[in-house]
C-alpha positions in Angstrom: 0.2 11.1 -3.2 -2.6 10.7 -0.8 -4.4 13.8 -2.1 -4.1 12.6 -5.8 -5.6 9.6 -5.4 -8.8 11.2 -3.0 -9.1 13.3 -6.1 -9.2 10.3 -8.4 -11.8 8.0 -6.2 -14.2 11.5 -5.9 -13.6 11.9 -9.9 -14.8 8.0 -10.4 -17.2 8.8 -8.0 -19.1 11.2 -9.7 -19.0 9.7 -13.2 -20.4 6.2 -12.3 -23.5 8.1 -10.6 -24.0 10.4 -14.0 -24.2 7.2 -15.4 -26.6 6.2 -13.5 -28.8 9.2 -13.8 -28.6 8.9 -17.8 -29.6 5.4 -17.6 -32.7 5.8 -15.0 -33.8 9.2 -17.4 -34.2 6.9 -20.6 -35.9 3.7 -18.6 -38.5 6.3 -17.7 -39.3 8.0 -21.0 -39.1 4.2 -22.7 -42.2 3.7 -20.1 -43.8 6.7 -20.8 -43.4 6.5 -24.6 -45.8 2.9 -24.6 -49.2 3.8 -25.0 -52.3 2.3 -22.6 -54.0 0.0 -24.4 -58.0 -0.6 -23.7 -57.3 -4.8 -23.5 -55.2 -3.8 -20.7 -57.8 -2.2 -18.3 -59.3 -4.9 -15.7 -62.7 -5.7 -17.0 -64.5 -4.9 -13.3 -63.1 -1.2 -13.8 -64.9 -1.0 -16.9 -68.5 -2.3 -16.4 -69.0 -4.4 -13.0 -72.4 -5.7 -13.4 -71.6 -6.8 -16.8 -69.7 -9.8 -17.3 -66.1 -9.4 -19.0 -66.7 -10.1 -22.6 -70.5 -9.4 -22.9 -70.2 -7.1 -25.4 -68.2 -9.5 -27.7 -70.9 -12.2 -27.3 -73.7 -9.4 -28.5 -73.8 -9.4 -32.2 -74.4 -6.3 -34.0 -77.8 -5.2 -34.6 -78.9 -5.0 -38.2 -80.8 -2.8 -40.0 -84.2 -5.1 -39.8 -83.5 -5.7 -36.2 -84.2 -1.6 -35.6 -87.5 -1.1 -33.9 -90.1 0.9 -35.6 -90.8 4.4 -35.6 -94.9 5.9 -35.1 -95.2 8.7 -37.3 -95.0 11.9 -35.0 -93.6 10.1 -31.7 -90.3 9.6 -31.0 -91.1 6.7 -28.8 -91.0 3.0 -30.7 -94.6 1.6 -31.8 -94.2 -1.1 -29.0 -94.7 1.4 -26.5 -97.6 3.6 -28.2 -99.7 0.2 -27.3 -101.8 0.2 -24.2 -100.6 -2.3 -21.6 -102.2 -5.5 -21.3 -103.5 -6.5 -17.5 -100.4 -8.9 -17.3 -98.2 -6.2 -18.2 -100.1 -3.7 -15.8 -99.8 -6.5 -12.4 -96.1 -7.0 -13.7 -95.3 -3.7 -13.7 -97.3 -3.0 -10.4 -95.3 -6.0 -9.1 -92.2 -4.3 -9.9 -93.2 -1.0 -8.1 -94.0 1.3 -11.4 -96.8 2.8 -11.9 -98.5 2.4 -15.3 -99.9 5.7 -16.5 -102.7 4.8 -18.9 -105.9 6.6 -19.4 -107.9 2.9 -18.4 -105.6 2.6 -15.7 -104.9 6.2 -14.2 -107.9 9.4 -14.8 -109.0 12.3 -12.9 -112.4 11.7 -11.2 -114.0 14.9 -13.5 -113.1 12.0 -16.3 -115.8 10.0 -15.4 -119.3 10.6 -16.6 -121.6 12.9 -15.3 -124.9 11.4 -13.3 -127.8 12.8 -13.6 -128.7 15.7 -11.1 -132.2 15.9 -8.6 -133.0 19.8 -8.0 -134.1 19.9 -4.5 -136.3 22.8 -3.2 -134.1 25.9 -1.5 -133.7 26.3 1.9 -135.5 28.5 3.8 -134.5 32.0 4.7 -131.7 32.4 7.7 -133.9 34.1 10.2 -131.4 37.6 10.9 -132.4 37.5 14.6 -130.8 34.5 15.2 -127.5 35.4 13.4 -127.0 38.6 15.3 -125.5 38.3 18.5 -126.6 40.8 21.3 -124.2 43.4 22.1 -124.1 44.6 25.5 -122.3 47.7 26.6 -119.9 47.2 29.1 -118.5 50.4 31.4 -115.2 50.7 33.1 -115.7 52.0 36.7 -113.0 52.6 39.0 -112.6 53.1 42.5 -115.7 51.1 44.1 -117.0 51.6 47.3 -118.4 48.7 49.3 -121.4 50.3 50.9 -122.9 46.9 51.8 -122.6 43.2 50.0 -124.6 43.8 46.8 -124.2 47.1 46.8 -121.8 49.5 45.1 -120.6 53.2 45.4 -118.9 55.7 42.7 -118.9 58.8 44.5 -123.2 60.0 44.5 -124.2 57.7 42.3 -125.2 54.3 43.6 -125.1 50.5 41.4 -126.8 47.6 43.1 -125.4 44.2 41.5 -128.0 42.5 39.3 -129.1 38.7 40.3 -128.9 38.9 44.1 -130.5 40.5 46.8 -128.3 43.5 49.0 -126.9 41.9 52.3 -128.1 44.7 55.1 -125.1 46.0 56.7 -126.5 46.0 60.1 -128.0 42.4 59.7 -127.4 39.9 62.5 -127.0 36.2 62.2 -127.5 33.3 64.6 -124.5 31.0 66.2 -124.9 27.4 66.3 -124.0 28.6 69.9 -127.2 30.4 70.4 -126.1 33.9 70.2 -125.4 36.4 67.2 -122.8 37.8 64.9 -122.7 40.9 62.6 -122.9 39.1 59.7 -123.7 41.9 57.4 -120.8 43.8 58.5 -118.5 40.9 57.7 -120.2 40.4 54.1 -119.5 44.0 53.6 -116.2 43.6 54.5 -115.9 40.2 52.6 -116.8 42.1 48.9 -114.4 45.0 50.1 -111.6 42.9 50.1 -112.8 40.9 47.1 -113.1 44.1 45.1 -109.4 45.4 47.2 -110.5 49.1 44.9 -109.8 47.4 41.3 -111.9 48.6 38.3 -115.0 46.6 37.5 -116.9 46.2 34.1 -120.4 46.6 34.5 -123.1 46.2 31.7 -124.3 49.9 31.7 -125.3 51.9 29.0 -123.3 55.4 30.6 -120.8 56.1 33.3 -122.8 59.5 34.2 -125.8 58.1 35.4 -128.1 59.7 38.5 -129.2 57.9 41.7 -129.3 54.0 41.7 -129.2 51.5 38.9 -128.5 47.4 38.4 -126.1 45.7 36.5 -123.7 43.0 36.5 -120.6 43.8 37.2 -117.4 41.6 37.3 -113.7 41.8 38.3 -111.6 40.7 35.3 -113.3 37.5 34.6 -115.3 37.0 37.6 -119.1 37.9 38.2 -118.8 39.8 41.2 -122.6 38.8 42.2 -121.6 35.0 41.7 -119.1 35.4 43.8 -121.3 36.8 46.7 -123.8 34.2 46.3 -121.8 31.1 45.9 -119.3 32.1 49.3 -123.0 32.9 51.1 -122.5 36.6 51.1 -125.7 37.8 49.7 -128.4 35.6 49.0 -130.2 35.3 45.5 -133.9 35.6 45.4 -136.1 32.7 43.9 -136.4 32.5 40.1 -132.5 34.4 39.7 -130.1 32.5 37.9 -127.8 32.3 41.2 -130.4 30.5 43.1 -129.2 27.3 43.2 -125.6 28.8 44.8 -126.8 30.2 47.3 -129.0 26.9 48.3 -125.7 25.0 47.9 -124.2 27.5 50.1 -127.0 27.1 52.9 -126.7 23.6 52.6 -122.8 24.0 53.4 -123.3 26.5 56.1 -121.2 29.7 54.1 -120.9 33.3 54.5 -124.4 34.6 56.4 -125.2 30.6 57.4 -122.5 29.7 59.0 -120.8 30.3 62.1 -119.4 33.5 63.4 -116.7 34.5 60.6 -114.5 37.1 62.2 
């Protein structure tokens, strides 16, 4: 008997939740089946800067009320009309800018003045204009042969500006004797030079005996070098006189003290 009546409760069981079933499944097609009316949307979904029933309160506008149409515009007559200098500051106010041919042109709009012919310049002088090229020659391996005074194998180049230190020239000691100083200026542009290739302004690399130019080590004037350390002294009326006074007046190079 116990059996039977499990079998009876599980039987009861199962009907009363088809029931169930069948009555949820018609509740939600009944909900489905009513249609969303436009009354029932919240007005602030629909238009929120606009209060709720605005557009009721608008009546309908009428066929006189339409504004007028210019012939070959599509804008209304009202705004063909060029605005007024209230309507330009109010508009200005309100951060538009009015485009209106009083308001708003192209400077070539306004009218021409009259013109004053002036007489022509005169002629650029071609002289002026034309920068003078100078010839610059690479020479490598330099021998210092004295300060000033410059070696490439036979041929011989004696820097422009200054005048050649004498290798065997002696200078006096603030102690009363002397020093080699022209040794020591020799020695000085040796190691200035340390066997780098100079540019000198020189028309050709093949030339015979002696000649002067200036010369420089990348970007420095190997004469003004001599003359401004008191190495070699420039003679009046050169370009490098006024270093080698300074350097006098500072005791450098050949008037100074023993160096070595």
């Amino acid at each position: 008997m116990r059996p039977l009546g499990t079998i009876v409760v599980g039987v009861a069981g199962i009907a009363l939740w088809a029931l169930l079933l069948t009555a949820a499944g018609r509740n939600l097609a009944d909900s489905e089946a009513e249609g969303f009316e436009i009354e029932d949307m919240p007005v602030e979904w629909a238009e929120p800067n606009a209060p709720a029933d605005a557009a009721a309160e608008q009546p309908a506008a009428s066929a006189h009320d339409a504004p007028e149409i210019s012939v070959g515009t599509d804008q209304p007559a009202d705004a063909q009309a060029p605005p007024t200098e209230d309507t330009a500051a109010a508009t200005e106010e309100a951060g538009v800018r009015p485009v209106n041919p009083d308001l708003f042109a192209s400077p070539l709009a306004a009218e021409p003045q009259k013109l004053e012919r002036i007489e022509p310049r005169a002629p650029l002088d071609t002289g002026e204009l034309e920068t003078e090229r100078v010839k610059v020659v690479l020479l490598p391996r330099p021998e210092s042969v004295a300060a000033g005074l410059i070696a490439f194998g036979p041929r011989n180049l004696k820097l422009a500006d200054i005048a050649t230190t004498d290798r065997m020239r002696m200078c006096p000691t603030a102690k009363g004797g002397d020093w080699p100083c022209g040794m020591v200026a020799r020695t000085q542009q040796r190691l200035f030079l340390r066997n780098r290739t100079i540019a000198c302004e020189t028309d050709s690399a093949d030339w015979k005996g002696m000649i002067e130019a200036r010369c420089r080590v990348g970007e420095l004037d190997i004469a003004k070098w001599l003359a401004e350390n008191g190495w070699a002294e420039a003679p009046a009326g050169s370009p490098l006189a006024a270093l080698t006074n300074k350097a006098r007046t500072e005791r450098r190079g050949l008037f100074g003290n023993d160096q070595r």
